[in-house]
N, C-alpha and C positions, 0 to 999 in steps of 0.2 A: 231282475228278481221279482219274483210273484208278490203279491200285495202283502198278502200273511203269512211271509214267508222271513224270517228275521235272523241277522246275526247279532248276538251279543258273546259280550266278552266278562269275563271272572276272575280274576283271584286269587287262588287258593294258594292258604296257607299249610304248613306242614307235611311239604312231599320230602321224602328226602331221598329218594333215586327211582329208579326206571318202572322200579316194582309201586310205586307209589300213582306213578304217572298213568302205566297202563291201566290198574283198576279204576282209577275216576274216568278216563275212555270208556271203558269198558261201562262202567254202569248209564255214565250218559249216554251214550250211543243207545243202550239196549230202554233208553225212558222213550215210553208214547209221544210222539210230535217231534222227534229231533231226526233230522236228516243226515247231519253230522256232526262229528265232536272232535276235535284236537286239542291236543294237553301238551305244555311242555313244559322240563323241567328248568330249563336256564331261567325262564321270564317267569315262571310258576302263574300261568295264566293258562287260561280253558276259553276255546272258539266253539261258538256250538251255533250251528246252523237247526231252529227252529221254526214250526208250525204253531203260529200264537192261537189259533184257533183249540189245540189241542192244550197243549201246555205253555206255563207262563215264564218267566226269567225268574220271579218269586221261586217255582216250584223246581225248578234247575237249582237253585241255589240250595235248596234243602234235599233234593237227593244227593247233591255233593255231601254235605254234611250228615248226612246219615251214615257213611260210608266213613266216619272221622274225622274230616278235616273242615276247618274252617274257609269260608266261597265268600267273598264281598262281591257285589255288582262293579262292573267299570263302564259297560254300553251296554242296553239294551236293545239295541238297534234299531229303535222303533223309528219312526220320520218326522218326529219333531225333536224342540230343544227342549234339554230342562235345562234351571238357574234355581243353588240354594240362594236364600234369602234372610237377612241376619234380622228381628225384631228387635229394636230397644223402643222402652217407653212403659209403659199402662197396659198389661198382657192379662188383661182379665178377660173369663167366662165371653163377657158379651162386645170388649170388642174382637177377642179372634172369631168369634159367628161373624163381624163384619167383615173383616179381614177377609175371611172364607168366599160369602156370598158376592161381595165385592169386586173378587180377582174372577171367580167362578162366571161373572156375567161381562167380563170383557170378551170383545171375539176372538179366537183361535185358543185360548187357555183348554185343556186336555183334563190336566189334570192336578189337584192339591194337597199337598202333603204338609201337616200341622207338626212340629213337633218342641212341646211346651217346655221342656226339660232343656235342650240347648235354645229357645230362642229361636228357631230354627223354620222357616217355612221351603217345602221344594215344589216347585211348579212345572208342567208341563205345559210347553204353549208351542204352537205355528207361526214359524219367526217372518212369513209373510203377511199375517196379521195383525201381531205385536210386540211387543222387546222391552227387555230390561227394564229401561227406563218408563215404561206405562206402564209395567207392574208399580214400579217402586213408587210412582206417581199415584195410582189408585188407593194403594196401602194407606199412602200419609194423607191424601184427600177421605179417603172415607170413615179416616178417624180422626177426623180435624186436627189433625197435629200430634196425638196421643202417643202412636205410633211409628217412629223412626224406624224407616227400613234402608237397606246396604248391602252391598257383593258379599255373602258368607264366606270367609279366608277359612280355606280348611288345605290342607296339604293334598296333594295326588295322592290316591289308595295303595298305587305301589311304592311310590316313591315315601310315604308314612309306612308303610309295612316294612322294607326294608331297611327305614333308619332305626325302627320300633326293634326290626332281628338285629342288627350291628349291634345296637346301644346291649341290647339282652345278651348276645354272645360274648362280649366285652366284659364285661360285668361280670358273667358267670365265668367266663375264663381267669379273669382279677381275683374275685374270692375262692378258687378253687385253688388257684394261688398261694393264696394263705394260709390252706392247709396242707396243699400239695409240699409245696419248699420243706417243711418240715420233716414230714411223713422222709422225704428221698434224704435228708441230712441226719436224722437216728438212724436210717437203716445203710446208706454206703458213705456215711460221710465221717461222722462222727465214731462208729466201729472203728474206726485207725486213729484216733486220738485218744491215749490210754485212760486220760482220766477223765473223759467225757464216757471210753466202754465202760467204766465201770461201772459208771452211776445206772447206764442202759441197762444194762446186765443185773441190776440188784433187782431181785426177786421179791417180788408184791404177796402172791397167793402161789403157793406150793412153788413148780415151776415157770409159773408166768411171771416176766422179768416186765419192768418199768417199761425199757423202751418197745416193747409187743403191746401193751393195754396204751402207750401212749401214742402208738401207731391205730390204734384199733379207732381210739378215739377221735383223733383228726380224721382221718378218711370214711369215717360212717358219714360224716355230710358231705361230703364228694360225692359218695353212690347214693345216695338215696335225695337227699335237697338238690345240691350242684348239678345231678346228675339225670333228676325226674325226669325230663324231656324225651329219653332214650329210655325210658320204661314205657312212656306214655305213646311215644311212636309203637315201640315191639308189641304193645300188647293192641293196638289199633290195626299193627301191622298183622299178628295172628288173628284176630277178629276175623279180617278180611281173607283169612288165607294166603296169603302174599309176604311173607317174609323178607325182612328190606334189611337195608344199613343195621337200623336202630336194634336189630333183633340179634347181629353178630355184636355190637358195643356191646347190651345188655348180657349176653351169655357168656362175654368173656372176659366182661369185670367182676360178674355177679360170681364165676366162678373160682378167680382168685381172690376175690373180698370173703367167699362163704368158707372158700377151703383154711383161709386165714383163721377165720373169726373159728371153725371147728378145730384147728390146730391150739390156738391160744386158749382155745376151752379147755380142752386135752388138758395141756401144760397147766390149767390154774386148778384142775381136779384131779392131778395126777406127782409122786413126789419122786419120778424118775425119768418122767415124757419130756424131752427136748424137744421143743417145737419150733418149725419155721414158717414164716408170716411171708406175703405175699402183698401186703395192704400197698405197698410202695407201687406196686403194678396197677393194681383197680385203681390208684386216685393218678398215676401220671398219666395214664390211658383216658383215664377222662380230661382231663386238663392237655392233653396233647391233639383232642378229638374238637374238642371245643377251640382252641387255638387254631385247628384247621378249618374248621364252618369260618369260624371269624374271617379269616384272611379268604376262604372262597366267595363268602357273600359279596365283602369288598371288593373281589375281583368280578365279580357277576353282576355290579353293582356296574363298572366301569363298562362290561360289551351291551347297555343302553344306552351309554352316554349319548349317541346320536341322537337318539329320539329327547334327550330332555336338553338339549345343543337348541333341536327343530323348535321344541316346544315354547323354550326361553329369547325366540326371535320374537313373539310377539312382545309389543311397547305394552308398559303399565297403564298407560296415559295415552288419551288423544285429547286433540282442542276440539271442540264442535262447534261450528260456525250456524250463528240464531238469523234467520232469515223473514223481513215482516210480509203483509200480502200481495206486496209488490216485487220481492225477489230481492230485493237489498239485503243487501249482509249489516243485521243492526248490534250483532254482538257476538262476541265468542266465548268458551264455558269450557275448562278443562275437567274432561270426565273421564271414570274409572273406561279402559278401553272394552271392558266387558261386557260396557253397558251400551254400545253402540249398537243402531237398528238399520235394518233394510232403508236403505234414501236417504239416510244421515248426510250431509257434510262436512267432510273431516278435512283440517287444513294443514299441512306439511310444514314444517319449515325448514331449512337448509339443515343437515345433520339429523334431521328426525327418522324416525321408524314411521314408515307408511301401516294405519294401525290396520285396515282392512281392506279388504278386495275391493276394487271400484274401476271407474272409469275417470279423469282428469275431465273439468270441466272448466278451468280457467288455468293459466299457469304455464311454464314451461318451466323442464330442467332436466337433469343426467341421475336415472336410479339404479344402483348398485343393485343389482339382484344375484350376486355369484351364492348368496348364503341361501339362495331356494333352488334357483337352475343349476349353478354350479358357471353360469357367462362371467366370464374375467373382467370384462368391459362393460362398465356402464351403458345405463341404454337411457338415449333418448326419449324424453316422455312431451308431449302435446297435448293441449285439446283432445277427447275423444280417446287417447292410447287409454290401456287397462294397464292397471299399478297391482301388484300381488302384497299380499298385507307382509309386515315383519321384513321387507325390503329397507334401501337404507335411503332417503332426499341427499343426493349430492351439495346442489346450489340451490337452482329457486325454489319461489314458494309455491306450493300445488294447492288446487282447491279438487278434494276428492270425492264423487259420489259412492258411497258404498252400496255394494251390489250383494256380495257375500258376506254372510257375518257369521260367527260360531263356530260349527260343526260343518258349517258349508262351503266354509272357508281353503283356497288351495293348500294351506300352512296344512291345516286339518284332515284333508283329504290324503297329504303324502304322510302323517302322521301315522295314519289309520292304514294306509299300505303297507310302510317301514312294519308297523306292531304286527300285521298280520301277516306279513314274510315271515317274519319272527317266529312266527307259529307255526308255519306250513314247513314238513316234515322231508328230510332229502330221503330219496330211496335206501342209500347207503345204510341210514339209521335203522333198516330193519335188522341190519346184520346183529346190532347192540342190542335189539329190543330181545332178540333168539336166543343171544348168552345170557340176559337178564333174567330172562323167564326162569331158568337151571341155575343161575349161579349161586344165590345165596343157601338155597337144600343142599349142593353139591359141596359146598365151602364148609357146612355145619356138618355134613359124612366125614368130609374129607378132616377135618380136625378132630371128630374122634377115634377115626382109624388111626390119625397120627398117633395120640394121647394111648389106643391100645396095642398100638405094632411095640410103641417105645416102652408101655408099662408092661407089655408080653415077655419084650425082650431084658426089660432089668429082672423079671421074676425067674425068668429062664438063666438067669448070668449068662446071657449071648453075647454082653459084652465086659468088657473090664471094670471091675470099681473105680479105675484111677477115672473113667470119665464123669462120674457122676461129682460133681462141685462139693467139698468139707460142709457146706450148708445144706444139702439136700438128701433128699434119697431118689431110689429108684422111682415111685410114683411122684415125686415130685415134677421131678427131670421132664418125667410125660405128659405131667398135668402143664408144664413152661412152653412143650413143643405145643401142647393142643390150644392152648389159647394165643401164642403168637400165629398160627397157622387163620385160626377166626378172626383173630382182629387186622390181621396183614391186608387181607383179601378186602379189593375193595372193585365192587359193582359202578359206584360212582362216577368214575373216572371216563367208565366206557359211555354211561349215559351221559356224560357232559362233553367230549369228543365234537360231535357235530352239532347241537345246538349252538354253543357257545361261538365257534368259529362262524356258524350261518348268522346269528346276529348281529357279530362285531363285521361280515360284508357286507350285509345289505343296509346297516346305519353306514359303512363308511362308503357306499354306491350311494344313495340318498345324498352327502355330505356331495359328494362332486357331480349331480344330476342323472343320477342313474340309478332308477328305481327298478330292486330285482323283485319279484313275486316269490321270496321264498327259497327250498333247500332243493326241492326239484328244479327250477330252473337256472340256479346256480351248478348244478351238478349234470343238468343237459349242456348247460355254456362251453363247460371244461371238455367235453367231448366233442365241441364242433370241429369238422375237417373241411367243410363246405358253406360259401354263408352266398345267398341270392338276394343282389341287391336290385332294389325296385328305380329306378331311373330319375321321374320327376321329383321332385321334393327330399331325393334323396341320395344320391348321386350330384343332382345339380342343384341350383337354391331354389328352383319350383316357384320363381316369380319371373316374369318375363319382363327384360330390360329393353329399351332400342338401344343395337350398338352400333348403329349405322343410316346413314339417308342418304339415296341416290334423285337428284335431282333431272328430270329431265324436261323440264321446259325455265324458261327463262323464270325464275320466281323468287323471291326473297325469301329465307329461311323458315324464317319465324309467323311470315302471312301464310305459307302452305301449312304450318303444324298447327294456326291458329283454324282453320278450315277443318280441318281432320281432326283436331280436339274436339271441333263443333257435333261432328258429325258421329263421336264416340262417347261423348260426354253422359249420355242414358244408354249406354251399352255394359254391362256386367262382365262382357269377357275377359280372363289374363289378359292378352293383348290390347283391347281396348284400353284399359286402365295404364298400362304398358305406353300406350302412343300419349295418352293424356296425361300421366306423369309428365314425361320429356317434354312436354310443350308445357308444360309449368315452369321450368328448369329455365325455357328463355326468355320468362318476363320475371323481372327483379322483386315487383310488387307481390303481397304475399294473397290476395283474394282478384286472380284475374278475375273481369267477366269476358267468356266466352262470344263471338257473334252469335244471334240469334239462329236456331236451329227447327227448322219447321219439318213436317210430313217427316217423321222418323220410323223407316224400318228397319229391322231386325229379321237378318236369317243367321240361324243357329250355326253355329261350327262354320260358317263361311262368310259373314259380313255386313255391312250398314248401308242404308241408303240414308239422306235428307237434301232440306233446303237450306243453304247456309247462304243467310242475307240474298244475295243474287247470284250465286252462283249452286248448282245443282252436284254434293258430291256424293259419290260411291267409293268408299273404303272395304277391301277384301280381298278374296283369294283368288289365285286362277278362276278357279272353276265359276266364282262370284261374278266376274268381268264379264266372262264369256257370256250366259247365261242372261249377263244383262247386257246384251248386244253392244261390249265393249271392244272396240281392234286392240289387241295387245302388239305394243311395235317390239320386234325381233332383241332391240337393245335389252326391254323391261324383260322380255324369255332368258335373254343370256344371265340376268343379273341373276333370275328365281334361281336357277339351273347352281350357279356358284354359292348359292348362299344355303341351297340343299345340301352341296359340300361338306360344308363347313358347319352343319348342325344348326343350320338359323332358319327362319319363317321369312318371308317374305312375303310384305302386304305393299298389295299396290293403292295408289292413289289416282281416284280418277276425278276430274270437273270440268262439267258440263259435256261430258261423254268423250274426255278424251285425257290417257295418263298422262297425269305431272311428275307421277314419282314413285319412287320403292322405297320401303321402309324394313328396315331387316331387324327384325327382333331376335332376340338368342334368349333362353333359358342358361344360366353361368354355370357351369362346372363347379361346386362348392372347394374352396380354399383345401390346400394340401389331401386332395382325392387322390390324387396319384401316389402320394408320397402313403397314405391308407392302404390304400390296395397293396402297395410294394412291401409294407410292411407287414400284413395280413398272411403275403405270403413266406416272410422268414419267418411264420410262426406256422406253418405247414400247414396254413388253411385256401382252400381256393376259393375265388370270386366268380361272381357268374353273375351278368346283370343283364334285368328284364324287362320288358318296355312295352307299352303299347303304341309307341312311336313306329316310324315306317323303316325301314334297314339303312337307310340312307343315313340317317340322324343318327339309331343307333350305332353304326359302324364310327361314327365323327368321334360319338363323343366317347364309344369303348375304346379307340388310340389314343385319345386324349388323356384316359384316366389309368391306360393300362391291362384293360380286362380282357381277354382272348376269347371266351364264351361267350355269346349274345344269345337272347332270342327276343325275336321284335314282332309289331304288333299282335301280342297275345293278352288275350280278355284276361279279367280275374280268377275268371274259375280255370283259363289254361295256366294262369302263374300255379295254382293252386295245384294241378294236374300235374306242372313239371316237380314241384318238388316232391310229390311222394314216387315221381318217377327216381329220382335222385335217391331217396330214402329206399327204394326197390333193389337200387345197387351199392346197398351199404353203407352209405353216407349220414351223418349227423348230419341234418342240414338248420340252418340259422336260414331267415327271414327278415329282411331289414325294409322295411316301407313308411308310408306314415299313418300308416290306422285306418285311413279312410276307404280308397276301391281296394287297399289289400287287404284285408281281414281274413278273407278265404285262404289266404297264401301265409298269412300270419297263424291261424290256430291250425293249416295242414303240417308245419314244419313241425320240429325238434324245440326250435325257440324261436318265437317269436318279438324278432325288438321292434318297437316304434316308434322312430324317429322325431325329433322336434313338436314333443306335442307340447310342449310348451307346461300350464298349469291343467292342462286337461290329462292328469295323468291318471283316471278312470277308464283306460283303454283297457276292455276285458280280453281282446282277441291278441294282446301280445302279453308275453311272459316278462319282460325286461321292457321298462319305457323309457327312453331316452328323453328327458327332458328340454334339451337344446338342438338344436341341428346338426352339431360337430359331430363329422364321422370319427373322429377322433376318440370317441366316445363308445362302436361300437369294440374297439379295440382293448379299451379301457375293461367294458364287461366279459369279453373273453378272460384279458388277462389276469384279473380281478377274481371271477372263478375259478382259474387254472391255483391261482395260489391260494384259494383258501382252500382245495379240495387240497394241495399240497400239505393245508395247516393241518386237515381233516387226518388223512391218512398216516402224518405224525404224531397224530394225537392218538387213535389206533395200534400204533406200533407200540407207543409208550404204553399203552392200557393194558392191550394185554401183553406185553414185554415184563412189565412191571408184577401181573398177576401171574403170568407163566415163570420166570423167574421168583419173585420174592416169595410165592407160597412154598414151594420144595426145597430154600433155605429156613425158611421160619417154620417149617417140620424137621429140620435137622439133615438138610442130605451133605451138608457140608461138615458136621461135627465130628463124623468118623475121621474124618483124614485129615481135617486141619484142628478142632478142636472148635471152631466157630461156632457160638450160639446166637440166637438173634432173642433178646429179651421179649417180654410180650410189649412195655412201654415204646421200645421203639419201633416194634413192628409198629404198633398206633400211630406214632409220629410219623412213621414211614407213607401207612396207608392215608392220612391228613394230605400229607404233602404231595402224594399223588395226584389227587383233587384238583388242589391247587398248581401243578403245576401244567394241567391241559387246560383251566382256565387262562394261567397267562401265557401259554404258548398262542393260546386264540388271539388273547389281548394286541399281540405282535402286529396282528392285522390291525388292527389303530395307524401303522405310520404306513399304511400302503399307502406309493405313490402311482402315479397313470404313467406308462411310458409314454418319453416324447418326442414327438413326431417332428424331424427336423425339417424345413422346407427346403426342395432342393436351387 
């Protein structure tokens, strides 16, 4: 990404459906400096790809809010950290000038932010040149003690917004409560208890009776107090042009609360008017509406859980190990883990959380990482291994240097994936974004045609008195279809559809090592029929083992691999490293030293020369031997020839110009590959693997794992060539490699996964990263999309099943012949509960499990 070229992320409060969503797109997109903008409504969060040269994250967050709603910052993407910082002490005039100039003259500090009202300082700094702790150290040093500074504990922005909406819809639904119960027992409850109707019934002013002024009375704070929220959307929402949710609530309580309140006037001005009241509609319809936000938050609350799972691995605490100028360890300091810097050392202890990314520098033991990669198996740590922070210390003690701290951190980095999958949009979604656009003007026609077909047809007697209800009349009847008809219909539902399920996949791919980028390459996943696997590092384990030594002169094991160590020892290649492993393997001690190794050379892709003590060796290929006027005898020809068979390398061993031996190395076939492949295809997908090996190899190891397709030695850009060959005849094609020579063949496919990258899961040229090496895994992401686009497409059916169905009951198409009417309260209840229940059909995706792959 270009230098001033920035992602941050937003906020925003008060969307409340599709129509909500696309105008704050819409206007950010169309602001000077933004490249792009995504909005979604599950996470109520805004991605905007900016030009800081042009515009600022400041000034993004005020054209949101121009537009109505409330924008908090959450990243501004820039390339350093901030840290708030909490003041207690002496906060006068002149020492925050020190405080200021103080922080302002350490190196890398950006930038300072003062704020006197909370105690509050927030800073910008370059966390390669200082940290946490040398802020918090300058503060209390440059005000001699005045000044106690500390980590400012403030809650996450969304995760405090969301508890700040639960607790408020809670609340508002509790006291709406209070007036609601009543308002619904004077008017269907109490009417059949004779000496309670009566009391109802006694007339206050002319014919307004007790229980009409005492209905009026409770439900006027329902619509107007209880109820502000859905005035305050509709009239934000007509501002904008955009017509939402808040705008059918508002018109179709406001119209049974007004028709109420003009009936009961009637009646108290009049000494013959019978009036009937509605009030029992406009306050259960609110209190049904609010019941339903409540339970959807809650549920919307739960398809993040992964990310606040991810977040909550990081330890509160680390130990930090005080070192004097001689390197000794002369003390240790348990500090806030937040405040750990670049070359810290942090020390483990058996059961601790590994607080940050580092490399082992003393120590051994076994670290649990299945809660970041998703590896079942502890993994062995050493000297020198990298430890990933938020990991679990099995046994020993580790002494840690940290490398990455913050925002840098791999914890962090899959954070920042998972949220921004989150946001990225499936194709699918535009189908809901094209009914959104129409539905809510369509639904506000469509209920007054209802309201005049039915008040056309009682004025005409088109149908019989006996249907109109002893409490109504004919414009009633009309006014009952046209507001269940407005309030039924719910947009919601379809907007919540594919968000909600894309969230709750790619936190629960995340949870078992499989990072998906989002709703498009979940929705490419489900359609693969073809997947092209890359061979080394991925098919096989892409380290080269010795799985064999042929001896051919009289020599003792362990003196010929101590010779050939010698002579590989400053060599970089797989196999060098490969032959110098195994001759570790035969001395017990753990730091051999090697015979002295003189005149070393080095030819690329075929092999070593040196001196080793007294003896002169050459390690390499055919072709290496030859070239160095080596006789290869007929026995070491037969051996290369079988060992080409069989998918292996063959390095010969020569000293003082004459072979001692062959050493066959093999690259292994990765664990249940076959039983992958076999299973890849009862899911009607074919395999195709590609290699830049020679046919011979490739042919060994396509029988070995199963795969009938090869193509061998071909460069990257022909990987890259065959698969849009493949995509030419129709095929979804998937791409599986490890990031590195395939990248061409990675961003040509459908999907691109990449395999085993381990914590570098910043691979832009795949779609899907597979954190581990188990193939096992690309199986996982198929079948993983197949079933949430399963979740997707049921949550579709319900949406508009529910809209195409319940609106043509809730205008009356069933009244004629059965006598069935749908009230406007439980249309409300109805359209609430639609909501919620495509969030928890999404939710379902919580207990996906990975099919398993049995070894044969």
């Amino acid at each position: 990404m270009e230098k001033n070229i920035l992602l941050c992320r937003l906020h925003i409060k008060g969307m409340a459906c599709k129509y909500c969503t696309s105008t704050v797109q819409f206007v950010l997109q169309a602001s000077p400096g933004v490249q792009r903008a995504s909005v979604a409504l599950a996470t109520e969060e805004a991605e905007i790809r900016y030009d800081r040269r042009i515009v600022s994250a400041s000034q993004l967050i005020q054209v949101v809010e121009e537009t109505g709603f409330e924008a908090i910052l959450l990243t501004t993407g820039e390339d350093w950290s901030r840290i708030d910082l909490k003041m207690d002490g002496v906060l006068d005039e002149r020492s925050l000038m020190i405080v200021k100039s103080s922080v302002q003259a350490l190196p890398g500090v950006e930038n300072i932010k003062l704020d006197t009202k909370l105690h509050k300082v927030t800073i910008s700094y370059k966390p390669e040149q200082t940290g946490p702790r040398d802020l918090i150290e300058v503060i209390e040093s440059a005000t001699s003690g005045l000044v106690n500074a500390s980590i400012y504990l403030e809650a996450d922005g969304r995760d405090q917004h969301r508890y700040v909406e639960i607790k408020r819809y809670r609340q508002s639904f509790l006291w709406s409560l209070i007036f609601t119960i009543p308002v619904f027992l004077t008017s269907m409850v109490f009417m059949y208890i004779p000496w309670l109707k009566a009391g109802l019934e006694r007339k206050v002013f002319n014919m307004m009776s007790t229980g009409e002024l005492l209905r009026w009375i409770l439900s006027t704070p329902v619509q107007f107090v209880i109820g502000r929220k859905f005035y305050a959307g509709a009239y934000k929402a007509m501002c904008r042009g955009s017509p939402n949710m808040d705008v059918l609530i508002a018109l179709g309580t406001n119209t049974a609360y007004f028709y109420s309140v003009y009936s009961v006037l009637q009646a108290a001005t009049s000494a013959n008017y019978m009036s009937t009241d509605f009030f029992e509609t406009s306050s259960m319809l609110i209190s049904f509406i609010l019941l339903g936000k409540y339970l959807e938050i809650l549920a919307k609350g739960k398809t993040s859980e992964a990310i606040a799972k991810l977040m909550d691995l990081a330890p509160e605490t680390a130990i930090l190990l005080m070192y004097d100028h001689e390197g000794n360890v002369v003390g240790e300091k348990e500090i806030d883990s937040r405040l750990i810097q670049k070359n810290d050392v942090i020390k483990v202890v058996p059961g601790g959380k590994v607080a940050s990314d580092g490399f082992v520098i003393w120590g051994q033991s076994h670290v649990n990482e299945s809660m970041i990669t998703g590896e079942s198996r502890p993994v062995a740590k050493r000297k020198g291994d990298t430890v990933i922070g938020g990991t679990v210390n099995e046994n020993g003690v580790l002494h840690v240097r940290a490398t990455f701290v913050g925002s840098e951190s791999a914890l962090a980095q899959i954070v920042r994936l998972v949220e921004s999958a989150q946001m990225a949009k499936a194709p699918v979604q535009k189908f809901a974004d094209q009914i959104s656009r129409v539905f809510v003007p369509l639904v506000i026609l469509f209920s007054l045609l209802t309201w005049l077909a039915w008040f056309v047809a009682g004025r005409l007697h088109s149908y019989p008195n006996s249907w109109i209800p002893p409490s109504m009349d004919s414009f009633q009847l009309a006014l009952q279809f046209g507001i269940s008809v407005m309030v039924i219909a719910c947009p919601c539902a379809l907007g919540l559809a594919t968000p909600t399920a894309v969230m709750v996949a790619t936190g629960v791919g995340a949870s078992q090592g499989v990072l998906i980028k989002g709703g498009q390459a979940l929705e490419s996943a489900q359609k693969v029929d073809c997947i092209v696997f890359d061979k080394t590092g991925t098919l096989t384990i892409g380290k080269p083992v010795v799985v064999d030594t042929r001896l051919l002169k009289n020599m003792v094991l362990r003196e010929f691999y101590d010779y050939a160590a010698a002579a590989e020892i400053n060599s970089e290649h797989p196999l060098a490293k490969a032959i110098v492993e195994h001759a570790k393997k035969l001395h017990p001690e753990e730091n051999h030293i090697w015979p002295e190794a003189r005149d070393f050379i080095s030819v690329t892709g075929h092999g070593v020369k040196a001196e080793v003590s007294d003896k002169s060796v050459i390690v390499g290929n055919k072709s290496f031997m030859l070239s160095s006027d080596i006789d290869i005898p007929s026995e070491a020809l037969e051996i290369l020839m079988e060992e080409e068979e069989k998918a292996r390398t063959g390095i010969i061993v020569a000293m003082d110009r004459e072979v001692v031996g062959v050493i066959s190395v093999s690259d292994p076939i990765k664990p249940n590959a076959h039983e992958v492949i076999s299973y890849l295809k009862s899911m009607n997908v074919e395999s195709i693997m590609v290699t830049g090996d020679n046919w011979g190899t490739a042919n060994a190891i396509s029988k070995e794992v199963g795969i009938e397709k090869i193509i061998a030695e071909a460069k990257p850009e022909q990987k890259a060539e065959m698969v849009k060959e493949l995509q030419m005849s129709g095929r979804t094609v998937a791409m599986v490699g490890d990031g590195i020579n395939d990248s061409p063949a990675l961003v040509s496919a459908d999907v691109g996964l990449a395999i085993g990258a381990g914590t570098d899961v910043a691979i832009e040229a795949a779609d899907i990263v597979l954190m581990k090496s188990n193939l096992e895994d690309v199986i996982t992401a198929i079948d993983l999309s197949r079933k949430t686009f399963f979740r997707i497409r049921m949550n579709y059916v319900w949406a508009l099943g529910y809209n195409v169905i319940g609106i043509p009951i809730a205008a009356g198409v069933l009244f004629p012949s059965t006598g069935f009417r749908l009230p406007p309260w439980i249309a409300g209840a109805a359209m609430a509960a639609s909501s919620v229940s495509v969030v928890c059909w999404s939710l379902l995706l919580r207990y996906y499990k990975s099919p398993k792959i049995v070894s044969s």
